[in-house]
N, C-alpha and C positions, 0 to 999 in steps of 0.2 A: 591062164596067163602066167608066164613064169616071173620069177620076181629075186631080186638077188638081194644080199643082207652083206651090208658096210663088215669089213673084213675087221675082226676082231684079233687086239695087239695077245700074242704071246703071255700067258700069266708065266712068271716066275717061279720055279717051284725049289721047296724044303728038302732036308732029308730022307724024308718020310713019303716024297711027293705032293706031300699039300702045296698052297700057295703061299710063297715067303712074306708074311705079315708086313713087315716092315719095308719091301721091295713092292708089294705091291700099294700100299701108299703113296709111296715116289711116284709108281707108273700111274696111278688115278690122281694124283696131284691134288691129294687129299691130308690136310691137317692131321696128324695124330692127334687124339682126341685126351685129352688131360683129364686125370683120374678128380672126381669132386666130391668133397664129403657134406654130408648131411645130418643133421641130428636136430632134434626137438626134444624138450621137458617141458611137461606141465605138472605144477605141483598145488597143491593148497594144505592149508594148515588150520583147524581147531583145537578150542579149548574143552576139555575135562577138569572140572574144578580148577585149580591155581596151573594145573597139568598143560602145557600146548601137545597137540599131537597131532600125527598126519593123519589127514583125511583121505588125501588122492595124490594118488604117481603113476604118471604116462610117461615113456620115455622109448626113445627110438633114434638108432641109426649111433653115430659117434659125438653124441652129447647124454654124459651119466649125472648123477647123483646120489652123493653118499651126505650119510647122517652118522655124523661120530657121535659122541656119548657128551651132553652137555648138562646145564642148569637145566631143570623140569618145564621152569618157567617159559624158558623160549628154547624152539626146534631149529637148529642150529643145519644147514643142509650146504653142502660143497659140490659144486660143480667140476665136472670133471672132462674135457674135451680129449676124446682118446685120437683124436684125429692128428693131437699133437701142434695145431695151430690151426690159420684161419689164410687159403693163397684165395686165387680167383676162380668165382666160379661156385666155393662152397658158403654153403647155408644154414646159420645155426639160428633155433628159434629156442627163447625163453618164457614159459607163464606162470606167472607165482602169482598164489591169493592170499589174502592172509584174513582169515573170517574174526568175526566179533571178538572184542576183547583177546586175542592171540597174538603170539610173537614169532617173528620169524628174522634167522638173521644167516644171511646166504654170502657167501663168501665161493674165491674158485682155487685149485686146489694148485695151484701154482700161477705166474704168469702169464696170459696169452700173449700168443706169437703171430704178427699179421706179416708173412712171409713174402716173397717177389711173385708177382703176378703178370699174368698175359696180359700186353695193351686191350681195354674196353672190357675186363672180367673182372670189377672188382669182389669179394670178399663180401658177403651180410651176416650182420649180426641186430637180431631185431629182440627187446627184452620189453615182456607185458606184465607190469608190474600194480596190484591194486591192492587195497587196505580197507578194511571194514570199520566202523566205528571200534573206538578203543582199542585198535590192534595198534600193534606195531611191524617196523621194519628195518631192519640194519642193513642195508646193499653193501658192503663188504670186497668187493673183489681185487685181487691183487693187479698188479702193472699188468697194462697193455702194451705190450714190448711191438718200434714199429721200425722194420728192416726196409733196407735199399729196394725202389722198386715194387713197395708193397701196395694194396690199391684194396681200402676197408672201407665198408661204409655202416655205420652203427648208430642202431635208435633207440633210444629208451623213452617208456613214458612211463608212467606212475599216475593212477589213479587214488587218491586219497578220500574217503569220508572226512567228514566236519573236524573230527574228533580224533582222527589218525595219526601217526606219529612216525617220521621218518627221519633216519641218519644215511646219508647217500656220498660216497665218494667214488672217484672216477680217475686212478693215479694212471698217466701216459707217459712211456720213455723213449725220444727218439734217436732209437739205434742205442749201441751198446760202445760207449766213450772207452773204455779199460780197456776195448777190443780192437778201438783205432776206424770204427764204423762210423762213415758218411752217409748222408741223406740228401743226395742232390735228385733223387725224381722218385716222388712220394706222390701217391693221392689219398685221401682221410676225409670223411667226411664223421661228423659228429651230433648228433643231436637229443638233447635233454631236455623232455616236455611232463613238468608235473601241473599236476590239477588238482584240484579239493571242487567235491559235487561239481567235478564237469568244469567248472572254471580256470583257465590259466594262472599258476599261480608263482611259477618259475618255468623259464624256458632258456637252454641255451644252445646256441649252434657253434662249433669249432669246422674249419676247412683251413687243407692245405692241399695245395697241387702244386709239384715240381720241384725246386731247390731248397727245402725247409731250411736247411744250413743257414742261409743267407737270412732267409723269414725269421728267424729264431734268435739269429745276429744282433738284430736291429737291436736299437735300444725302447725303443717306446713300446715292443714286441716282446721279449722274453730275455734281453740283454744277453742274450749268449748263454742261456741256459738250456738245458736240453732233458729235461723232465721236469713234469707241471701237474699239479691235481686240482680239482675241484672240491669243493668238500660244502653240501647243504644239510643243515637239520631244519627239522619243522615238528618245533614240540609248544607248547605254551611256556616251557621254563626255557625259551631259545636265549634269547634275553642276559640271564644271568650267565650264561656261558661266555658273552662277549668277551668283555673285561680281562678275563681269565686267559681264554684262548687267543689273545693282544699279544699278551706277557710273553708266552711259548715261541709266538710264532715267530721264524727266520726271517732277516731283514727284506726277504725276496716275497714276502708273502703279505696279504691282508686278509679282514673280514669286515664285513658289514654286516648290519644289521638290514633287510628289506623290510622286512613286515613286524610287528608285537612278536609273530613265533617263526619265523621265517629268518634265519642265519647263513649266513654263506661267508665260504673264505675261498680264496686263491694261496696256490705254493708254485714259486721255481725254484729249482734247483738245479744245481750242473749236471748232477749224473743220480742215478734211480737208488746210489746205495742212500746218498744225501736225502732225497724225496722221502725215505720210507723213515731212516731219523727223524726228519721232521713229522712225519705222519703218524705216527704210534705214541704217542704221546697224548695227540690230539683227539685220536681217536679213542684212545684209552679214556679219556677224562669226558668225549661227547655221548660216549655207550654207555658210560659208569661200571664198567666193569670188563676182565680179560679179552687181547681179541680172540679172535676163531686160532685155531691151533697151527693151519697150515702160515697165517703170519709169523710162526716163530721159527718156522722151518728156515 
């Protein structure tokens, strides 16, 4: 039985005679395919005597980590995203532990940049955060810087022991105000879930999709401010920090008190140079001591 085969269209061809990449997409009416990056750290941290030190480092793809030279007491580790920010599509994972009695205070080595993304590709950013009795934890990391069209979506949790101790802030800036940058079609998803033994113990969600401009406007919303941070500790001496950190704060800002050790404040600001004013100070006086080096850059 003879049998015939559907006539096959003409490939396009190169200089070379190959098939013209880019011509033959058009003729299969095939999406060019966007370049995605990837990257994972896993880290954890013990003590030697008064000493922290690393125990383990996994890392892969375009997510690094570097340990500059700090206080003995606590292992000081910077994150380094060589991918140069975060569009749609790519995927950054973080796991830090922090065993008995240890300190660990992680910071990232500039800004992240959550760039314009393809409808329905947003961007992840997933951070697995835990604390062993009597450690500690300083989450440290600078602005998340978030451009026209960007579409991120970011989780954090934090596991704490009974006894564990954490200083966590989360400074956001959206778009860059000096630069004349608007934010009319944004999506952001946020979410910050801490525990002690397994328990909810703070939990917060942020969302925006669309016109932020307008969102941000409002007055019951951010009064027209356009950078905001978070700022929790959970030590037993949270407490006596109130008071103090009242004083400091800009008239855009508050804290409370949740729990005996459980502290939280909010910051607006108009523009991210203002946010970070306001924030070095604060943080200065909730760490007791210098921040990580690349805040002073």
């Amino acid at each position: 039985m003879q049998t015939s085969r559907a006539a096959r269209p003409r490939l396009p061809r190169g200089r070379q005679g190959e098939p013209d990449i880019d011509d033959l997409t058009q003729l299969l009416d095939v999406p060019a395919a966007q370049p995605r990056a990837r990257g994972s750290v896993a880290l954890s941290v013990r003590t030697d005597g008064a000493v922290t030190r690393l125990r383990d480092l996994r890392q892969a793809g375009s997510l690094k980590v570097m340990f500059p030279r700090s206080a003995p007491e606590a292992k000081q580790a910077v994150i380094v995203n060589t991918a140069g920010g975060v569009t749609g599509g790519d995927r950054f994972t973080l796991n830090a532990t922090v065993e008995q009695d240890a300190r660990l205070v992680l910071t990232t080595q500039a800004a992240e940049r959550a760039y314009r993304a393809q409808p329905g590709a947003p961007g992840r950013i997933r951070n697995r955060l835990s604390v062993a009795g009597g450690g500690a934890l300083d989450w440290l990391p600078q602005e998340t810087i978030l451009f026209e069209g960007s579409n991120l979506e970011r989780e954090t949790r934090i596991d704490l022991d009974a006894d564990a101790r954490l200083l966590f802030v989360e400074p956001l800036i959206f778009g860059r105000r000096a630069m004349g940058e608007t934010l009319t079609d944004l999506r952001f998803r946020d979410r910050v879930d801490i525990r002690r033994v397994g328990a909810p113990l703070f939990l917060d969600a942020t969302g925006f999709d669309g016109d932020a401009e307008a969102h941000l406007d409002r007055p019951h919303i951010a009064g027209g401010a356009r950078a905001i941070a978070l700022i929790a500790m959970v030590a037993p001496e949270a407490e006596t920090h109130l008071a103090p950190l009242r004083a400091i704060l800009p008239a855009t800002a508050g804290a409370s008190l949740i729990g005996p050790d459980l502290l939280v404040a909010r910051i607006l600001a108009p523009d991210g140079f203002a946010l970070r004013a306001a924030l070095m100070p604060i943080l200065r006086r909730l760490s007791g001591g210098p921040l990580p080096r690349p805040w002073m850059i």
